[in-house]
KOLTOR-511761 format. One line per 8 residues: their letters; for each residue x, y, z of C-alpha. Coordinates in nm, 2 decimals. Example, Ala and Ser with C-alpha at 12.3 -4.5 7.8 and 13.67 -1.06 7.14 Angstrom:
<nodes>
as	1.23:-0.45:0.78; 1.37:-0.11:0.71
</nodes>
This chain:
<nodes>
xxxxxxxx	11.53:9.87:14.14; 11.29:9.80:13.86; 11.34:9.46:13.62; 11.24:9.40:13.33; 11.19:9.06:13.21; 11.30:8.95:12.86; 11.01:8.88:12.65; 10.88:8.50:12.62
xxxxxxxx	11.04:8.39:12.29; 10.75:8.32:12.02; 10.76:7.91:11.84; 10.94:8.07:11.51; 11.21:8.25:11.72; 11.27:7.95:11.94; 11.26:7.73:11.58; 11.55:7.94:11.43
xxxxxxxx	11.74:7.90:11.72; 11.71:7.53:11.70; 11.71:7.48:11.34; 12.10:7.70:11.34; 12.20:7.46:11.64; 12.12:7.14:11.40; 12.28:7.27:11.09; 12.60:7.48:11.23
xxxxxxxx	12.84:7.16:11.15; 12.69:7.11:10.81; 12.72:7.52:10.72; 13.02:7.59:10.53; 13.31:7.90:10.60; 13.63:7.96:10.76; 13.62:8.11:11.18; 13.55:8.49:11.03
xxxxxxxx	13.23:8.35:10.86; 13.15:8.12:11.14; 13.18:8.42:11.37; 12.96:8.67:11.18; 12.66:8.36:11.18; 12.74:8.36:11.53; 12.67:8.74:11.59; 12.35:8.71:11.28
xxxxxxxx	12.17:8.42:11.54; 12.27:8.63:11.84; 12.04:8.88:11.65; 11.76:8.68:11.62; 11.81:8.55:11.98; 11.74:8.90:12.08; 11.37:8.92:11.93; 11.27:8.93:11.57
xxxxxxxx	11.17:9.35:11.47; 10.81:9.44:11.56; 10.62:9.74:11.46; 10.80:9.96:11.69; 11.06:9.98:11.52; 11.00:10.22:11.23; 11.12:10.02:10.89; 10.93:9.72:11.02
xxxxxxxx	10.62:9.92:11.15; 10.34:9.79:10.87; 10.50:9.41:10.88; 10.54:9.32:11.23; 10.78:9.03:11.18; 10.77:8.88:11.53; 10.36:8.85:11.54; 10.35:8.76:11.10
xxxxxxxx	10.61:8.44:11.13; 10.46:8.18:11.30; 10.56:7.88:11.10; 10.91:7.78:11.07; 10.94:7.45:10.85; 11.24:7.20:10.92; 11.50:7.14:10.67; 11.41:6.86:10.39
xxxxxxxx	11.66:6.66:10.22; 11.43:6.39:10.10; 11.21:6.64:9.83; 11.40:6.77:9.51; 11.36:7.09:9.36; 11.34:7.07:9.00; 11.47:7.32:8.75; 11.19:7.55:8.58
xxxxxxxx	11.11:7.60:8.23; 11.33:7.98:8.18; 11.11:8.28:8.15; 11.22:8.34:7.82; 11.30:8.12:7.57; 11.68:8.21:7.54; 11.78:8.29:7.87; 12.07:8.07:8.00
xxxxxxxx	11.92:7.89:8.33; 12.15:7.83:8.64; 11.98:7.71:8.96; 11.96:7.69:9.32; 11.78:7.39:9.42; 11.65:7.34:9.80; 11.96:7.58:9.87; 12.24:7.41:9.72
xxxxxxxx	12.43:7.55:9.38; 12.47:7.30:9.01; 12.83:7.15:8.99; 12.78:7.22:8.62; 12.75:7.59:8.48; 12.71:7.70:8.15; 12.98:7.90:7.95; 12.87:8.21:7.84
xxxxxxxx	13.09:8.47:7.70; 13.22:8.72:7.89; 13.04:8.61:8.22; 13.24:8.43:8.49; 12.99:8.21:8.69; 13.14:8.09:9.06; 12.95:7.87:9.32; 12.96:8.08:9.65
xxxxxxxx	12.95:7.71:9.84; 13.32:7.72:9.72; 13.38:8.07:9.79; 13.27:8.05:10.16; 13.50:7.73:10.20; 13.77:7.86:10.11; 13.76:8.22:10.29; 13.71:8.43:9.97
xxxxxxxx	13.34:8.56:10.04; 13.41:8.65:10.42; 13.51:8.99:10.38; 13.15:9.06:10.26; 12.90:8.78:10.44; 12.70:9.01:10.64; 12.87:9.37:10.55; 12.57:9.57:10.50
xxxxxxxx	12.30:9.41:10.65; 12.47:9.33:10.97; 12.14:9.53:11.18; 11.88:9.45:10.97; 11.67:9.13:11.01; 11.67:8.95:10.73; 12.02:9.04:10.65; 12.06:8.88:11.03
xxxxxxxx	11.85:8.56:10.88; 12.01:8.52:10.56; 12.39:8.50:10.74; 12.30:8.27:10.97; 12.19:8.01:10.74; 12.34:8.08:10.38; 12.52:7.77:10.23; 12.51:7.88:9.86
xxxxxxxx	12.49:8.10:9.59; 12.64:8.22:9.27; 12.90:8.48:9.20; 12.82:8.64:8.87; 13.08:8.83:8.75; 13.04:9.04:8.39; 13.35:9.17:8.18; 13.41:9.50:8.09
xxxxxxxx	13.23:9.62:7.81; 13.04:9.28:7.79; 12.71:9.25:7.64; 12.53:8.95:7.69; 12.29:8.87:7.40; 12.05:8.67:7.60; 11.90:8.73:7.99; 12.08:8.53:8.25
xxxxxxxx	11.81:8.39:8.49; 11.91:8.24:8.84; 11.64:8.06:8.98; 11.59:7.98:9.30; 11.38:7.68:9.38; 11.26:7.44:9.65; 11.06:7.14:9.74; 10.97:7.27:10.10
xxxxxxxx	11.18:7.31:10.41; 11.42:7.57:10.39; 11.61:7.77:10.12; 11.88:8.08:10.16; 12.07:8.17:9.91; 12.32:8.52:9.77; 12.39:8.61:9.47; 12.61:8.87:9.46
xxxxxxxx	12.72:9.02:9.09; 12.95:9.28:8.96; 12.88:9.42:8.63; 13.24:9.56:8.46; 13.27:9.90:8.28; 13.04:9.97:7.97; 12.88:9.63:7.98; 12.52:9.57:7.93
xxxxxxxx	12.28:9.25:8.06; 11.98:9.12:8.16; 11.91:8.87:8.49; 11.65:8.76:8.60; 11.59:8.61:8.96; 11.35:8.40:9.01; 11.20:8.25:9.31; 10.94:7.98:9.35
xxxxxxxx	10.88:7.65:9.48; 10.63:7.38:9.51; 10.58:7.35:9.89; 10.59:7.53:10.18; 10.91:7.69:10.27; 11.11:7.95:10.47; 11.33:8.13:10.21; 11.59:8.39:10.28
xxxxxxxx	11.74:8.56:9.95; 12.03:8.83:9.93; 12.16:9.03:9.64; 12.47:9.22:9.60; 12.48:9.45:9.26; 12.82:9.62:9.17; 12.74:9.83:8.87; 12.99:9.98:8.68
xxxxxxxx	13.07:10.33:8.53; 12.88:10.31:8.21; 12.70:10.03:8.26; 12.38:9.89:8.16; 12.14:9.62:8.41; 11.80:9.48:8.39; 11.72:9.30:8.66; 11.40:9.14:8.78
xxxxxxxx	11.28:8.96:9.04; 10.95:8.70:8.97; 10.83:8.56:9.29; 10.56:8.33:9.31; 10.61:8.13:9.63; 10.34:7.87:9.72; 10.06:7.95:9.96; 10.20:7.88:10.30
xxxxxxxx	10.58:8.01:10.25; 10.77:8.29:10.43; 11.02:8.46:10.17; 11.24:8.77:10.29; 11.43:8.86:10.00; 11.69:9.17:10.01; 11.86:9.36:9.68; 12.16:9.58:9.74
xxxxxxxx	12.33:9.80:9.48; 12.60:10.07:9.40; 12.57:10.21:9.10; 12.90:10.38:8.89; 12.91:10.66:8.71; 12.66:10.72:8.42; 12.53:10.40:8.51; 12.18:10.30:8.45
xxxxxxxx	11.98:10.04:8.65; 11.64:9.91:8.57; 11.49:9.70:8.86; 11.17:9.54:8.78; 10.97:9.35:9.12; 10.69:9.10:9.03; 10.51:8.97:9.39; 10.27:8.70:9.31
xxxxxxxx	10.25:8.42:9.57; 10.36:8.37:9.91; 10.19:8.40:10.27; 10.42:8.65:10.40; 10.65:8.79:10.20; 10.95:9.10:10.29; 11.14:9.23:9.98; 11.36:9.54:10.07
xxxxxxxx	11.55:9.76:9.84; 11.87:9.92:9.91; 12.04:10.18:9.57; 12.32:10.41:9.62; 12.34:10.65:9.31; 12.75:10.69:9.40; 12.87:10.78:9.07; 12.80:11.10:8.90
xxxxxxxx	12.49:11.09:8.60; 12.37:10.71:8.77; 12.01:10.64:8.68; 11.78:10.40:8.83; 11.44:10.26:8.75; 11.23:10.12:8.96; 10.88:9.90:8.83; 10.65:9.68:9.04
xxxxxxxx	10.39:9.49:9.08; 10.21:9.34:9.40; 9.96:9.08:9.28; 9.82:9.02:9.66; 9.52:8.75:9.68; 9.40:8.54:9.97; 9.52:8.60:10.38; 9.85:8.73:10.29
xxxxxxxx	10.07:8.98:10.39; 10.36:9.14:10.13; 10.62:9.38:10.21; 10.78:9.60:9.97; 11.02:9.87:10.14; 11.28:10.08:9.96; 11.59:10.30:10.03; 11.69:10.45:9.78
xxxxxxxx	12.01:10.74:9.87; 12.11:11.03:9.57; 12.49:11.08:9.72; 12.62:11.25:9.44; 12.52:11.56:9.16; 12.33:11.48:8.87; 12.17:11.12:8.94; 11.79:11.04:8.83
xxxxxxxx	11.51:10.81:9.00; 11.18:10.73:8.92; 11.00:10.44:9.11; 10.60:10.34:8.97; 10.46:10.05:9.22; 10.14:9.91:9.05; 9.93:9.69:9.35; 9.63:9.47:9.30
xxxxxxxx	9.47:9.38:9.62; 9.19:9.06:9.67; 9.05:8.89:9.93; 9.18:8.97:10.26; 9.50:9.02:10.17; 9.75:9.31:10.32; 10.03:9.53:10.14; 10.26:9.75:10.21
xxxxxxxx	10.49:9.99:10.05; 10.72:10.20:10.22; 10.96:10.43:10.02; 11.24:10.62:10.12; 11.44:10.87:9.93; 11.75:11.06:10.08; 11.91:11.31:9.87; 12.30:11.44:10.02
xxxxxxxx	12.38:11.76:10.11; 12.62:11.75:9.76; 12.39:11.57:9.55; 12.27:11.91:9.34; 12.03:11.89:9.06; 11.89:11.52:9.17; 11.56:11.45:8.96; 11.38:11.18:9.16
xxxxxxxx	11.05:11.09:9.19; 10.78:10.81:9.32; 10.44:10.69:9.28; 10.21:10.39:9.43; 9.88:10.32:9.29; 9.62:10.05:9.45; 9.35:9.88:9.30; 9.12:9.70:9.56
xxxxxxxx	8.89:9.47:9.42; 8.76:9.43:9.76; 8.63:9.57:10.09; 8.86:9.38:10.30; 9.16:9.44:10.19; 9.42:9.64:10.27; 9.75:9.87:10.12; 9.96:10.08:10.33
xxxxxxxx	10.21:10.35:10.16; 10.43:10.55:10.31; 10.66:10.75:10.10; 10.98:10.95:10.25; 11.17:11.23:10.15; 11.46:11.34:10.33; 11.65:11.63:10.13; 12.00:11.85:10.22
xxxxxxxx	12.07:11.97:9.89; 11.87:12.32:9.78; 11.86:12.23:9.38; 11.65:11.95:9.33; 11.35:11.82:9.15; 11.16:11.55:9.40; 10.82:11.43:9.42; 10.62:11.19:9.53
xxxxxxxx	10.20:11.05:9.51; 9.99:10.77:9.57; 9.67:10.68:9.50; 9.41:10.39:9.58; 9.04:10.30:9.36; 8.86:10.00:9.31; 8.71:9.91:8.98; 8.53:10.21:8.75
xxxxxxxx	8.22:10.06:8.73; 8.11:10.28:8.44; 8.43:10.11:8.26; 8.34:9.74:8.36; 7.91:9.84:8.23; 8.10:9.94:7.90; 8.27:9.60:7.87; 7.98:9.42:8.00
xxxxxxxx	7.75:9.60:7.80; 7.96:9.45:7.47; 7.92:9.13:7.52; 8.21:9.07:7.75; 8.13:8.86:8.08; 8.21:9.02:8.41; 8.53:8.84:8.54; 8.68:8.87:8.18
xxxxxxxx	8.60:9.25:8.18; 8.73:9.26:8.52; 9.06:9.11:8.40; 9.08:9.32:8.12; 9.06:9.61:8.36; 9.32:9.45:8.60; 9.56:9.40:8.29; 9.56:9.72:8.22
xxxxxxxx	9.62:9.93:8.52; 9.97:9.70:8.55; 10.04:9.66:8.18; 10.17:10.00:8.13; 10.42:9.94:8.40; 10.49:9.62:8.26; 10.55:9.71:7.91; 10.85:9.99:8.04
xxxxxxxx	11.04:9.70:8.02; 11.05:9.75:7.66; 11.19:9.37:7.59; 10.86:9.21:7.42; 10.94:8.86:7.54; 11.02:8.96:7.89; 10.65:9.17:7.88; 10.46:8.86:7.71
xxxxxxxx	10.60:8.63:7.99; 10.46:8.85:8.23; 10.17:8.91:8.12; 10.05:8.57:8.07; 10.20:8.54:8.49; 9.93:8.83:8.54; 9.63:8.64:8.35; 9.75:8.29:8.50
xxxxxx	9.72:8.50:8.85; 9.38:8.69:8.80; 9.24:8.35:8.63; 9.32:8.19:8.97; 9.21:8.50:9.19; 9.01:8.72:8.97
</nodes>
């Protein structure tokens, strides 16, 4: 009889382990929560994903994580200036929800700290993401959150940002949101930090029939940080999404993308930019599944690519056997600005229904160096001309957003990032 010997568990898998022993007592939920972080560290007790398993084949988790910091109670967060002037700020600090929220009309705000205590979030801690490893992550260790909940036929004049922030340590956090019938809204996650960290981040998006969301997600995690970050969403019928993904900081970074297009005439956009710099490693991977007739896609990932960093970008559409006359369609673009960097795409399409428009492309260049002579040759020095190259093989994505302040704001997050980089 042959036997086969459980692989030696790496420092970071033996660290989670430990870390989940240390802070069970202190986590909050009733037994049915308790139970499903039991099952989510039985998961990571079995051996964090490597590249043999397919979704995790570019970012092989259980070789990339080697650094697992220990919770810090003794370094504050502090809250960040918004990302636009009017947005109304709730935050996250090292993990842990504000006691005071703001009133905003037609928005119900909840801390999920209370939700979990008293049994009302069980049903959906760990739902979806039960076999997936940073869903596994994420359930262990979640203490907080916010419940944002929009009225019907709401429309909230300014952006909502939730910002999730940390001095170091550890930080996991959901925000799961349900956007009523005909309303219309902006929110805007953001996640950052000023030390080192191990962050876990979920969204849940209910979108209604009707409905209108922009949603972005800024990260710029510190060098040295580990962020896995998950958004999940159904969207109603005639519903229209816009998800917009800025990746600017971080040492290894995971951000996966789960849509459903359930109701009839859904739409969903997705824009975003992979500002990759240094020895760093950044994970953007996408699901994306048409389920019913008459739903519309398009995805445009814009990636800069310095130093010796690595990127990847996998993409996979799935179009029912029902879902006639789906329009969908995707597109990654690289720009290397140097020889030893790298960007892997892999787009998927996987269609049962015979009256469908689908396509996909991708494309990687460096810098036109007839373009940069042009600018050089005006009077313009070579990094600036550079940058003004950069800027503009990511501003067109950026400027879909069509909100000028939100596009200003990033922008100046692009020429603060090639400034440092460039």
């Amino acid at each position: 009889m042959n036997m086969h010997a459980a692989p030696q568990r790496t420092p970071a898998e033996t660290a989670l382990i430990d870390a989940f022993g240390e802070r069970l007592s202190l986590l909050p939920g009733d037994g049915d929560v308790m139970l499903k972080r039991d099952n989510a560290i039985e998961q990571i007790k079995a051996g964090l994903p490597t590249r043999r398993i397919e979704a995790w084949h570019y970012t092989d988790l259980r070789r990339l994580l080697t650094t697992v910091q220990t919770y810090d109670g003794t370094a504050i967060a502090e809250p960040m200036t918004p990302l636009v002037a009017d947005a109304t700020a709730i935050s996250l600090l090292n993990g842990a929800s504000s006691a005071k929220l703001p009133k905003v009309d037609g928005l119900d705000i909840r801390r999920l700290k209370d939700m979990l205590e008293d049994g009302s979030f069980s049903a959906a801690l760990g739902a979806r993401e039960s076999d997936d490893a940073v869903g596994a992550l994420n359930t262990a260790f979640v203490a907080d959150g916010y419940l944002l909940d929009i009225a019907d036929g709401a429309a909230l004049a300014a952006p909502v940002e939730v910002q999730n922030l940390h001095a170091g340590g550890q930080a996991h956090v959901r925000l799961p949101v349900r956007v009523g019938k005909g309303a219309k809204a902006t929110i805007i996650e953001r996640q950052s930090g000023s030390a080192p960290a191990l962050v876990s981040s979920i969204s849940h998006l209910t979108l209604g029939d009707d409905a209108e969301l922009t949603w972005l997600i800024v990260q710029d995690q510190p060098e040295g940080s580990s962020h896995f970050g998950q958004f999940n969403a159904e969207l109603g019928k005639n519903s229209k999404l816009t998800l917009f993904v800025m990746n600017a900081g971080g040492k290894l970074v995971r951000q996966e993308i789960n849509v459903k297009a359930a109701g009839e005439g859904a739409s969903f956009t997705l824009r975003g930019v992979n500002l990759l710099a240094g020895d760093t490693h950044t994970d953007v991977t996408m699901v994306l599944d048409h389920a019913v007739p008459e739903t519309t896609s398009t995805e445009i990932i814009r990636n800069v690519v310095t130093g010796r960093a690595r990127g990847v970008f996998q993409g996979r559409i799935n179009v029912a056997k029902y879902a006639q006359k789906t329009d969908a369609k995707m597109a990654c673009n690289t720009l290397l600005l140097s020889d030893e960097g790298e960007f892997s795409t892999k787009p998927e399409l996987e269609i049962f229904a015979d009256d469908v428009q689908c396509g996909h492309g991708a494309t990687v260049t460096e810098i036109d160096h007839n373009h940069l002579f042009y600018l050089m040759a005006r009077g313009i020095d070579e990094k600036a001309a550079r940058g003004l190259l950069v800027k503009a093989f990511v501003a067109e994505v950026i400027e879909d957003l069509e909100d000028e302040a939100l596009v200003e704001a990033l922008e100046a997050m692009l020429d603060g990032w090639f400034a440092a980089h460039g």
